[in-house]
C-alpha positions, 0 to 999 in steps of 0.5 A: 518495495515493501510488502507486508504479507498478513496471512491473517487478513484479506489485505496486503499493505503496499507502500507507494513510492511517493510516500516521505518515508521511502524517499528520506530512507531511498526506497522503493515502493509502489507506482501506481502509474504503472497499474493498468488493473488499479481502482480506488475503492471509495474516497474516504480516508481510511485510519489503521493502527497496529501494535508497530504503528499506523497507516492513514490512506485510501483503499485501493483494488489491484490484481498482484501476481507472486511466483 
């Protein structure tokens, strides 16, 4: 799975699994089936640009634990 971890922000970055890129390059990634904790936070489509590239979606809520 790819995380980004922003120390900078209040966001991590969490690709889902069913994403083109993962499949084309046999990645994995985020299943949200999975979650039981998962909620979707509003239904518009959010657009972000880093320096790297972009990220096009909707914002998710979801407990993550690491350790």
């Amino acid at each position: 799975m790819r995380v980004i971890f922003d120390t900078g922000s209040t966001n991590a970055w969490i690709l889902n699994k069913g994403l083109d890129c993962h499949r084309k390059e046999g990645r994995t990634g985020f299943e949200d089936a999975n979650s039981l904790t998962l909620k979707k936070v509003d239904n518009e489509i959010t657009k972000v640009a880093f320096g790297s590239g972009k990220l096009e979606g909707h914002f998710w809520s979801d407990e993550v634990r690491i350790g």
